[in-house]
C-alpha positions in Angstrom: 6.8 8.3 -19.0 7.7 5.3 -16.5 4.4 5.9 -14.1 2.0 5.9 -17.3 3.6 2.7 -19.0 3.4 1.1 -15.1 -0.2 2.1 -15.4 -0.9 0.9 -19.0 1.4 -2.2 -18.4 -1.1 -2.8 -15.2 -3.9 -2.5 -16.7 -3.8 -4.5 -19.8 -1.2 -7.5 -17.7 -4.9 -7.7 -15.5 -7.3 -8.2 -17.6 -4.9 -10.7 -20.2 -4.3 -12.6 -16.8 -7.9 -12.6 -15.7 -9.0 -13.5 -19.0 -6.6 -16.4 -19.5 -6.9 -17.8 -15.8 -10.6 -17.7 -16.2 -10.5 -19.5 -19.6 -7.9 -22.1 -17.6 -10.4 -22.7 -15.3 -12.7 -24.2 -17.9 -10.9 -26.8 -19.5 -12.5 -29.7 -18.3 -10.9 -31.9 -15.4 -9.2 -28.3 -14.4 -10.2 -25.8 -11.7 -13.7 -25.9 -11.0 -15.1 -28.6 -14.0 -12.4 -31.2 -11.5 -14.6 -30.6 -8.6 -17.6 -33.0 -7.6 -20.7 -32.5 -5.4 -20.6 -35.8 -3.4 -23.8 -36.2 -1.1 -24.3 -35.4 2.3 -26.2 -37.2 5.4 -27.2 -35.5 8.4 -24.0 -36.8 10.3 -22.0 -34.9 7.7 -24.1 -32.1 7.5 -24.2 -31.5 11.3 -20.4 -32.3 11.7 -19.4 -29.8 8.6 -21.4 -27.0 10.1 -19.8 -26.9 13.1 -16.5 -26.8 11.3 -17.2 -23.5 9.6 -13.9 -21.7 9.0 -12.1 -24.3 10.1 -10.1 -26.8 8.2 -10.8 -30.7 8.4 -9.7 -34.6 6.9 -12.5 -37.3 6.9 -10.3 -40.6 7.1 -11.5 -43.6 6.4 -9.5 -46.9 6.3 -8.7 -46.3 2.9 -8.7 -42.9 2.1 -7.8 -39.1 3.9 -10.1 -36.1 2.4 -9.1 -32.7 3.5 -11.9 -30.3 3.6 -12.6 -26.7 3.9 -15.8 -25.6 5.3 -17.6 -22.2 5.0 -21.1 -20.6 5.2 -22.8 -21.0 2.2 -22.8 -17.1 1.9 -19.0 -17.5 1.2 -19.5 -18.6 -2.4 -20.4 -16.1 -4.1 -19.4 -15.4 -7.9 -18.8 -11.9 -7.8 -16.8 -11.6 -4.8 -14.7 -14.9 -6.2 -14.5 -12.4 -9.7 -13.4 -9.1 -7.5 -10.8 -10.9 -5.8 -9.4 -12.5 -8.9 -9.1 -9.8 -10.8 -7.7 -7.6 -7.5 -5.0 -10.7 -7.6 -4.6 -10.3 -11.6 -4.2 -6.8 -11.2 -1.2 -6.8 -8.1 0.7 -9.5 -10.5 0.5 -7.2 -13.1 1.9 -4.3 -11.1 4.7 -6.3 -9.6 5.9 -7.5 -13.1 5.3 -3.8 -14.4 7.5 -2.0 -11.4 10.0 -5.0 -11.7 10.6 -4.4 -15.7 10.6 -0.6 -15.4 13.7 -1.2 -12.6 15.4 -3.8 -14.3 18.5 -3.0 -16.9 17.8 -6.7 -18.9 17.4 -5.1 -22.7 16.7 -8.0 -24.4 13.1 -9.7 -24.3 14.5 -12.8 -24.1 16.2 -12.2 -20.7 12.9 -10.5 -19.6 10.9 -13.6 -20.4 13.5 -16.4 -18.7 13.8 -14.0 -15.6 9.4 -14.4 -15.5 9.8 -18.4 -16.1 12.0 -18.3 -13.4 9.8 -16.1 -10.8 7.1 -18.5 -12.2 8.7 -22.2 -11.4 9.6 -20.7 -7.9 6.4 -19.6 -7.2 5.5 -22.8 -8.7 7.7 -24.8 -6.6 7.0 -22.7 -3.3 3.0 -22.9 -3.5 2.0 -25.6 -5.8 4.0 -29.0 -4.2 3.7 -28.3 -0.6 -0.2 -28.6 -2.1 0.6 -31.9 -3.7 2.8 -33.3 -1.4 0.6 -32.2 2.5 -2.8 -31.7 1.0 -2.7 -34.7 -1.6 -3.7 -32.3 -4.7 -3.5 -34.9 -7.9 -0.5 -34.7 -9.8 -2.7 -33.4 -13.0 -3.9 -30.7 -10.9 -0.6 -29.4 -10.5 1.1 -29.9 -13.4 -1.7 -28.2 -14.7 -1.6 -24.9 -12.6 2.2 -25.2 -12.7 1.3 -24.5 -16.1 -1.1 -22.6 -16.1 0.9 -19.9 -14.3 4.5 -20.3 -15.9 2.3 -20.1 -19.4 0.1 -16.9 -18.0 2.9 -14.9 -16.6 5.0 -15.8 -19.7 1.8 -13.9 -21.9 2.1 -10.8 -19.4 5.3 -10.6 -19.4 5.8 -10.2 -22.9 2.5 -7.9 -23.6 4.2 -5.8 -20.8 7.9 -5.9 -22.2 7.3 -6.0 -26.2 4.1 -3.5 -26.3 4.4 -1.1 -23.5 8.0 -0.8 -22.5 9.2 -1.6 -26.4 11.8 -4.2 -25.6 12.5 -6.1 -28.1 
């Protein structure tokens, strides 16, 4: 019974997660809607391209951009959808082997054990971006969020449908 709730708690934690980081993405001043197109001239264009791969900062005497540079082949939508829903999917299977091996029995301690993975995650990924790579504070509250909300969903789809906890 365990492997085929693992599967079915996989499978439907993916595609909630998928669904609700994609629709995250779209609130405006979010995700992609917060990222602008600024113009190019050929010093930039030359100096990007051989910077492909490669991390950089433009500095100015007022400001520090950091940039990361690919081919253009590199953005491409359905390789950006495959490997989101591939990360989706390994989320969901963590969170379904850790609640098939944990003895919690209450939902409630299933869901505060989640907020906690969440806010460390949080804390581990999301400020080092703030504080070395100058992400805006509204960026990160928001995917601090965004993650502690989205895990939070899975969590209890997984516990309160699939592995009945209640």
């Amino acid at each position: 019974m365990a492997t085929r709730q693992i599967i079915l708690a996989t499978i439907t934690g993916a595609i909630v997660l998928f669904l609700f980081d994609g629709a995250f993405q779209a609130i405006p001043n979010f995700g992609v809607r917060a990222v602008e197109r600024i113009e190019t001239t050929d010093f930039t264009t030359a100096k990007f391209s051989e910077l492909t791969n490669r991390m950089a900062y433009i500095a100015t005497d007022k400001t520090v951009s950091f940039v990361a540079t690919r081919q253009i082949g590199f953005y491409n939508l359905s390789k950006f959808f495959a490997v989101e829903f591939l990360s989706a999917f390994l989320i969901a299977l963590l969170f379904a082997f850790v609640f098939v091996k944990i003895r919690f029995n209450s939902l409630k301690d299933r869901l505060l054990l989640t907020t906690a993975f969440a806010i460390i995650a949080s804390f581990a990924i999301h400020i080092p971006y703030l504080n070395w790579w100058g992400f805006s504070l509204a960026y990160t509250i928001g995917v601090v969020f965004k993650t502690v909300l989205g895990w939070m969903l899975i969590a209890f789809i997984q516990n309160r449908f699939i592995f009945k906890i209640k």
